[in-house]
C-alpha positions in Angstrom: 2.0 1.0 -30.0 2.2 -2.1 -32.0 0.6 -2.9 -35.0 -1.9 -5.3 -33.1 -2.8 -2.6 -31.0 -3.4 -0.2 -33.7 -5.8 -2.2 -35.6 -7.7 -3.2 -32.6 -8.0 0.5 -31.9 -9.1 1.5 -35.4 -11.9 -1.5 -35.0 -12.9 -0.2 -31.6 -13.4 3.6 -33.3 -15.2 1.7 -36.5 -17.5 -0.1 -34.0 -18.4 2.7 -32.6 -19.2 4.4 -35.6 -21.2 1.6 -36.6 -23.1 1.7 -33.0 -24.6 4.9 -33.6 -26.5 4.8 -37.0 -28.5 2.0 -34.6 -27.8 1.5 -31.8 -30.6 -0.8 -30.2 -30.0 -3.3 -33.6 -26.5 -2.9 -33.7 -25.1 -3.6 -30.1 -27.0 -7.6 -31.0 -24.8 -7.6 -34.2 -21.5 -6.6 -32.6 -22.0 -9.2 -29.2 -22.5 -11.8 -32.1 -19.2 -10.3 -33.6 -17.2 -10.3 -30.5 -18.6 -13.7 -29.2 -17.2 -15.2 -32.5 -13.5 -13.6 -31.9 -13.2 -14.2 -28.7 -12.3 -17.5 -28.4 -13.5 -18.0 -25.4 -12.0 -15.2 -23.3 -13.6 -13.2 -20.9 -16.9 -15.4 -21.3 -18.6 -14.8 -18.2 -18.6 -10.8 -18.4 -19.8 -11.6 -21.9 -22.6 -13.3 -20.8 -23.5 -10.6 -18.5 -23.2 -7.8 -21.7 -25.1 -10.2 -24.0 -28.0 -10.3 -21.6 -28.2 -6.9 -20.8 -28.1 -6.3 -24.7 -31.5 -8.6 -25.3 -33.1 -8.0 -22.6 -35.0 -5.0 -23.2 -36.0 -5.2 -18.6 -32.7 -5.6 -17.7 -31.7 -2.0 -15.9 -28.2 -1.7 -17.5 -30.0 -2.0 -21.4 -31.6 1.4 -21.1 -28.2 2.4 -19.0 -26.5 1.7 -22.4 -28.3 3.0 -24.5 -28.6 6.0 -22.7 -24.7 6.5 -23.1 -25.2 6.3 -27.1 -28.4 8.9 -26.9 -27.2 11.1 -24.2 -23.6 11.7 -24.2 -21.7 13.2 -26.8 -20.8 10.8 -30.0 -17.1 12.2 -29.4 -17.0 12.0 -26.3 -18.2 8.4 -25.9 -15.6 7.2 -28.5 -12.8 9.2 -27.3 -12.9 8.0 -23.5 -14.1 4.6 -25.1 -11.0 4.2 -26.9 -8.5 5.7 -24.3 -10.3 3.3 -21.5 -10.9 0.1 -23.2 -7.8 -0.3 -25.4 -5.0 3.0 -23.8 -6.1 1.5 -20.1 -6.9 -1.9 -20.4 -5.4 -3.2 -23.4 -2.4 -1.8 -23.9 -1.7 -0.3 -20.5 -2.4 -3.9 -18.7 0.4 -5.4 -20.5 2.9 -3.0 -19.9 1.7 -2.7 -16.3 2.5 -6.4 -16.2 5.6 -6.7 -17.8 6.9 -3.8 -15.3 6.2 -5.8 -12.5 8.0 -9.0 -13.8 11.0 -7.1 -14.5 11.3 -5.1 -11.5 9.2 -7.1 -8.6 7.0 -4.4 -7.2 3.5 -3.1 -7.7 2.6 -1.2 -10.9 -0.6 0.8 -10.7 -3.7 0.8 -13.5 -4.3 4.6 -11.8 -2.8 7.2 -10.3 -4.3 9.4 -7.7 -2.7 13.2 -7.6 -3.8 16.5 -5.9 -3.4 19.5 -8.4 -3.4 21.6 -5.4 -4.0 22.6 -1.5 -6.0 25.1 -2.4 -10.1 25.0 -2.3 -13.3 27.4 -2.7 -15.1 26.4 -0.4 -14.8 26.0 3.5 -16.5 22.3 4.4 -16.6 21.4 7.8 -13.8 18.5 8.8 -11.9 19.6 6.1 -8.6 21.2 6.0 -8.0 22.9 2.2 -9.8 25.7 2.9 -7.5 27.0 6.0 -4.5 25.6 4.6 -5.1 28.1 1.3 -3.2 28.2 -1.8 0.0 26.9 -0.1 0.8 23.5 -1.8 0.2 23.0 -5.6 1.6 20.4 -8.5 3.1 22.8 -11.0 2.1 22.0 -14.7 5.2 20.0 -15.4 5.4 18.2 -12.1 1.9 16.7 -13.6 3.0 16.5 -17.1 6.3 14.6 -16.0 4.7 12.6 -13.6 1.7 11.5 -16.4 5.0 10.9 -18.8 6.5 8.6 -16.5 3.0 6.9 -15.7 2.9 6.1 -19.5 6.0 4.2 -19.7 4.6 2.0 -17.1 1.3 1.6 -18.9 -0.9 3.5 -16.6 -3.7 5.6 -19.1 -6.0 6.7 -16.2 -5.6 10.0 -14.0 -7.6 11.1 -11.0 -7.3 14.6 -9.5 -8.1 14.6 -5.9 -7.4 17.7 -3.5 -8.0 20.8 -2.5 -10.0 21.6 -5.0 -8.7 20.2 -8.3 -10.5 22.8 -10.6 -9.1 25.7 -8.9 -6.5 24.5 -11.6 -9.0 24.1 -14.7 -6.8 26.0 -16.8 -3.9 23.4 -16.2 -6.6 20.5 -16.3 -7.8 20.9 -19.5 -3.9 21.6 -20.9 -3.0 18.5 -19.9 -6.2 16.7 -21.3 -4.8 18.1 -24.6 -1.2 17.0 -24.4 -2.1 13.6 -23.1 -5.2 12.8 -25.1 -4.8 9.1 -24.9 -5.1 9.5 -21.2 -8.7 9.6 -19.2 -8.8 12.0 -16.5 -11.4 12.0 -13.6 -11.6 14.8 -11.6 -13.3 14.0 -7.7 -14.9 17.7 -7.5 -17.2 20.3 -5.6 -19.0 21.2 -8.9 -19.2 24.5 -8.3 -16.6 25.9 -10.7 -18.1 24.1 -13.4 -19.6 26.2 -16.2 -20.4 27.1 -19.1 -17.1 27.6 -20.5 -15.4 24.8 -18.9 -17.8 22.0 -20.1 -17.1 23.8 -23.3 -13.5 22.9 -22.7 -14.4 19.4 -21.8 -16.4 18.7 -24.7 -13.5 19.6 -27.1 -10.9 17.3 -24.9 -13.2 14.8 -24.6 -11.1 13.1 -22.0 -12.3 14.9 -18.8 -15.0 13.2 -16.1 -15.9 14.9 -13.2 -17.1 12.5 -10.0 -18.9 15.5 -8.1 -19.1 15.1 -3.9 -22.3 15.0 -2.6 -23.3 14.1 1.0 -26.9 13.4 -0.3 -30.1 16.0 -0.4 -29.3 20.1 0.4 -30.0 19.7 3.6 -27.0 17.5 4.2 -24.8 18.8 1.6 -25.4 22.7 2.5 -24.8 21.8 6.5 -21.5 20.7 5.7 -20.0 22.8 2.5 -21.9 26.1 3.1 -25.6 27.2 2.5 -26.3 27.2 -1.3 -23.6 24.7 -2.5 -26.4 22.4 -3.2 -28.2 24.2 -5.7 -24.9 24.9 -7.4 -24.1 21.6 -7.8 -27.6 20.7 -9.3 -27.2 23.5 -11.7 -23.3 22.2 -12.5 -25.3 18.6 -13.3 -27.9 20.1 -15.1 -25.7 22.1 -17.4 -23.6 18.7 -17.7 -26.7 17.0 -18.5 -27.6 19.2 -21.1 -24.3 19.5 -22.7 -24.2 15.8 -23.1 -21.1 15.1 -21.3 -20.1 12.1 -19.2 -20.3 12.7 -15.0 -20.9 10.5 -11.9 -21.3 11.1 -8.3 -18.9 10.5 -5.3 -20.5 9.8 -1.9 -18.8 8.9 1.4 -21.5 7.2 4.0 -20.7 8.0 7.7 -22.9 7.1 10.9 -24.7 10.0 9.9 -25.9 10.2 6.1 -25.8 6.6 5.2 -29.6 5.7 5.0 -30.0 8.7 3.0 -27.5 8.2 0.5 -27.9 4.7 -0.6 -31.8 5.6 -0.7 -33.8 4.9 -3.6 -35.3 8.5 -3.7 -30.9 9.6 -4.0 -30.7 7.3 -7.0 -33.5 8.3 -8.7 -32.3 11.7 -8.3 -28.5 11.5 -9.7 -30.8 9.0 -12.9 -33.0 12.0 -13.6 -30.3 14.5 -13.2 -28.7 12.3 -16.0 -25.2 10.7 -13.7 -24.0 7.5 -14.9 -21.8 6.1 -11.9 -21.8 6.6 -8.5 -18.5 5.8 -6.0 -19.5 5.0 -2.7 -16.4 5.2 -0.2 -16.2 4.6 3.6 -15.6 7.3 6.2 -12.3 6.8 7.3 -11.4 8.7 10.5 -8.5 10.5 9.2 -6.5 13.6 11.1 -6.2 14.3 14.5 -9.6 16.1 14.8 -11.2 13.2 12.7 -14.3 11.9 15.1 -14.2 7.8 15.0 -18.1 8.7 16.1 -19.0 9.1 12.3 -17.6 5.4 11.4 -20.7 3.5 10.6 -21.5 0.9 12.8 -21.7 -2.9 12.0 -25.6 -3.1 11.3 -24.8 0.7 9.0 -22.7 -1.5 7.0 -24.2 -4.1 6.5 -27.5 -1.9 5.8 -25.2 -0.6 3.2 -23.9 -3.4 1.7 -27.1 -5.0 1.2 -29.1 -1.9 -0.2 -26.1 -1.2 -2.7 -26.0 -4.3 -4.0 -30.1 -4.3 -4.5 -30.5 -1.5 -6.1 -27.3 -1.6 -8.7 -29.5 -5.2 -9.6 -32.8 -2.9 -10.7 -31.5 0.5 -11.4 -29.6 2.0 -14.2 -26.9 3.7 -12.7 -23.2 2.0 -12.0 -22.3 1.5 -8.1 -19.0 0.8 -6.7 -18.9 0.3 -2.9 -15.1 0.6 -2.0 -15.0 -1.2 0.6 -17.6 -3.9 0.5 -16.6 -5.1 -3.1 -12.5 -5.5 -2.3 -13.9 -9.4 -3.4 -13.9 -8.1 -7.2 -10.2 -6.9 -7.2 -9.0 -9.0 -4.4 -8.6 -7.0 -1.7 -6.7 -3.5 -1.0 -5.9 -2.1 -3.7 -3.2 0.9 -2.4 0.0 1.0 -2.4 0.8 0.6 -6.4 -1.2 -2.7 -6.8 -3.9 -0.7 -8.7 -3.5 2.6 -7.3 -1.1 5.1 -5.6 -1.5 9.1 -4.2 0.9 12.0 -4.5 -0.2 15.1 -3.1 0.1 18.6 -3.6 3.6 18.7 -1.9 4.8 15.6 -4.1 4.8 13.4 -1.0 3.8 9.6 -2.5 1.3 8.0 -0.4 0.4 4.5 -1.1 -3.3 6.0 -0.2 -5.8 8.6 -0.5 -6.8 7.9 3.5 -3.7 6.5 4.7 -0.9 9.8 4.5 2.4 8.0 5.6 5.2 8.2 2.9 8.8 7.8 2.6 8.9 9.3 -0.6 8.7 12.6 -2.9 7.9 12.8 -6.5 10.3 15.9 -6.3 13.1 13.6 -5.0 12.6 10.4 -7.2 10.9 8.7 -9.7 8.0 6.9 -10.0 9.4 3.7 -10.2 12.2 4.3 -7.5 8.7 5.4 -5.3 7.2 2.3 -6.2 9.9 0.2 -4.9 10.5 2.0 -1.7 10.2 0.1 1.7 6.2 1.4 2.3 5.4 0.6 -1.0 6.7 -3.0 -0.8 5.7 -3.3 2.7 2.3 -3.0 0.4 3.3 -5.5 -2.1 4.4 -8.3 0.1 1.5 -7.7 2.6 -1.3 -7.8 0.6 -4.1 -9.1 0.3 -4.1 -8.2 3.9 -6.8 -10.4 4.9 -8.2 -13.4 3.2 -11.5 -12.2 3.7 -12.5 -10.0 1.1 -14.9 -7.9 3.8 -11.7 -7.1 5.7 -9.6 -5.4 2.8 -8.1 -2.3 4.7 -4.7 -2.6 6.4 -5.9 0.4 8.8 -9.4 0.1 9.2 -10.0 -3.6 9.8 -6.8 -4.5 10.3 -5.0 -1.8 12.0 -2.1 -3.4 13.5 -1.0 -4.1 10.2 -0.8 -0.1 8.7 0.9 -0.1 12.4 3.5 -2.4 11.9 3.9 -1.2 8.1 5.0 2.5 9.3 6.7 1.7 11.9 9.1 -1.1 10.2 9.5 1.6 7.4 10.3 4.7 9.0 7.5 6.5 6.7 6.3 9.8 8.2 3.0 11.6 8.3 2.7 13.4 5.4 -0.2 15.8 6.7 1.8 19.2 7.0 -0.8 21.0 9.4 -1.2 18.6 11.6 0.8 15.7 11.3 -0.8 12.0 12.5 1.2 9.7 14.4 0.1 5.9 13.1 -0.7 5.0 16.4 -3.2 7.7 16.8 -5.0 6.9 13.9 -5.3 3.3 14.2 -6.2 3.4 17.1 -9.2 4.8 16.4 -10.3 2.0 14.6 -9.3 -0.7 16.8 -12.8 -1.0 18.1 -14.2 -0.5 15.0 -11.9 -3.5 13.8 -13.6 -6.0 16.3 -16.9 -5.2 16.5 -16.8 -5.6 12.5 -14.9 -8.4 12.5 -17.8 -11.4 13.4 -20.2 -9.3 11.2 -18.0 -9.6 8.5 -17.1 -13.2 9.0 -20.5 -14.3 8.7 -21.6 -12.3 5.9 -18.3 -13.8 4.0 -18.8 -17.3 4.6 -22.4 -16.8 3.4 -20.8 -15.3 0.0 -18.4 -17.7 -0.3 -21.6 -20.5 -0.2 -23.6 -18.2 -2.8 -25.9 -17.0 -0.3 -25.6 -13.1 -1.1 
């Protein structure tokens, strides 16, 4: 780390120290700082910040003061610090340089899957049955973080199986790599009292828990009970001042009452700060394309999403129906990649077709293989922002991709043939396809 760096680091700690003797006073004082240094950069996202900061009606002004009252002072300045200047700051640069030098995609994140294993037995979902077959051992993830590094990537996710299966491992590698922030996409309902223990002395380690909305949804499909587990794990969170968010995936079937306004209310109370809304994507050979929302669900979605992260206090990210803010997909390296618990490197969480193995090469040499720059040179994949997906709105493209490349299936139970899968959403493709075109010419005019 350069000298640079390390004093802007040391002034990001010192302003946070400086936040919390007031924080309501003090966040004025430090826009007023940070407008005066910044010589002009990043001026519209600091218009946004400024008026959330003075305007004591905007949603996001008690959303930020809530992070300084409600989670842990330690916390907040240790994933502050690894985020803002580890991720961002330092990690952007590197990320770019990499991809000058060696003319392929360099991701901000990484996406891995601890294990195969999980404790609980949801319906549509494999883990369970599959058991404790596949797992990342301890310095398969350690070596795989070190590698990450020298590219610049500061930001983990654990995916699976169930990643905390492997807590003890989790929170080891939160200590070795404590510049590093780790999310952790899980169940909840192996979170206790000793491990948020654990996580507030890391300080590095946020879960995203899965829900499917209320009990009635989430118990029908991860077992009767889960539900109140998982509202005890995010009380407990709550009350231990820790950092969470939510994970939601809408489908046909739970869409209307996940992007409800009684939902968010419930994850505010219960004291979330983000929620990640992803798309069902009809994945596997059992995978029913009868859950894939239909045009008017999506839209429904879009629209409500987009309304209520306007007027309430908790942060939204719709995967699919924001690709306009990072230009499209995102897989394949540009901003994110997937290994999973057999090392195979997929350039995404949905789409399991590979042509590499951690175990077999490096990161770099994975990143430069023919899928992965199939990725690179492909993308964005469609000029309209609404139609981001290479496989779900524009399946012959992942078609093409896997076939031109030779990658295989990398689902070991019951491996996928490319043709299978997209052509399950070929109809979903067109009947999308006019909705989208409207509703993206209507953006485009500034008529959201």
């Amino acid at each position: 780390m350069d000298v640079s760096t390390t004093v802007k680091k040391l002034g990001l700690e010192q302003a946070f120290r400086y936040l919390y003797k007031d924080p309501e006073q003090n966040l004025l004082k430090l826009m007023d700082w940070a407008d005066k240094f910044a010589k002009g950069e990043f001026a519209p996202q600091r218009a946004v910040l400024r008026e959330v900061i003075e305007n004591p009606d905007h949603p996001y002004h008690q959303y930020v003061l809530n992070l300084f009252r409600n989670v842990d002072e330690d916390v907040v300045k240790t994933i502050g610090v690894n985020f803002f200047i580890n991720a961002n700051l330092v990690g952007w640069s590197t990320q770019e340089e990499a991809r000058r030098k060696y003319g392929c995609n360099v991701p901000w994140a990484i996406l891995l899957d601890p294990t195969s294993a999980c404790n609980l037995h949801c319906t549509g979902c494999w883990a369970a049955e599959y058991g404790n077959k596949l797992n990342l051992s301890f310095d398969e993830i350690d070596d795989i973080i070190r590698q990450g590094k020298e590219l610049g990537v500061y930001m983990y996710i654990y995916t699976g199986g169930e990643p905390l299966v492997r807590k003890r491992d989790l929170i080891r590698l939160c200590e070795k790599h404590s510049d590093c922030v780790f999310l952790c996409f899980t169940n909840a309902t192996l979170i206790d009292e000793a491990f948020a223990d654990e996580m507030l002395r890391v300080k590095n380690f946020v879960p995203a828990i899965s829900l499917e909305g209320f009990e009635e949804a989430t118990d029908g499909r991860r077992g009767k009970g889960t539900y109140e587990k998982v509202i005890r794990a995010m009380e407990l969170l709550q009350r231990k001042k820790l950092l969470y968010g939510i994970s939601a995936c809408y489908t046909s079937a739970n869409y209307d009452s996940i992007t409800s306004e009684a939902f968010y209310d419930s994850l505010i109370e219960k004291g979330a700060y983000f929620i990640w809304y992803f798309h069902y994507m009809p994945v596997g050979n059992d995978a029913s394309p009868a859950l894939l929302p239909t045009p008017e669900q999506r839209l429904e979605v879009y629209h409500r999403i987009r309304r209520l992260r306007r007027v309430k206090p908790l942060f939204a990210m719709d995967f699919q129906n924001d690709a306009e803010y990072v230009g499209g997909c995102i897989a394949g390296g540009r901003r994110y990649l997937h290994i999973n618990a057999n090392g195979d490197v997929d350039p995404c969480v949905f789409i399991h077709y590979s042509d590499s193995n951690i175990r077999e090469k490096t990161l770099l040499e994975c990143l430069r293989s023919p899928i992965f720059m199939a990725y690179h040179d492909g993308q964005p994949f469609n000029e309209n922002m609404l139609r981001p997906c290479p496989m779900l709105e524009n399946p012959q493209l992942l078609r093409e991709m896997v076939h031109r490349t030779g990658a295989r299936s990398t689902d070991l139970q019951s491996p996928e043939s490319v043709d299978h899968l997209c052509g399950k959403c070929t109809a979903y493709a067109e009947n999308w396809k006019p909705e989208a075109e409207r509703l993206w010419e209507e953006t485009k005019a500034g008529g959201k």
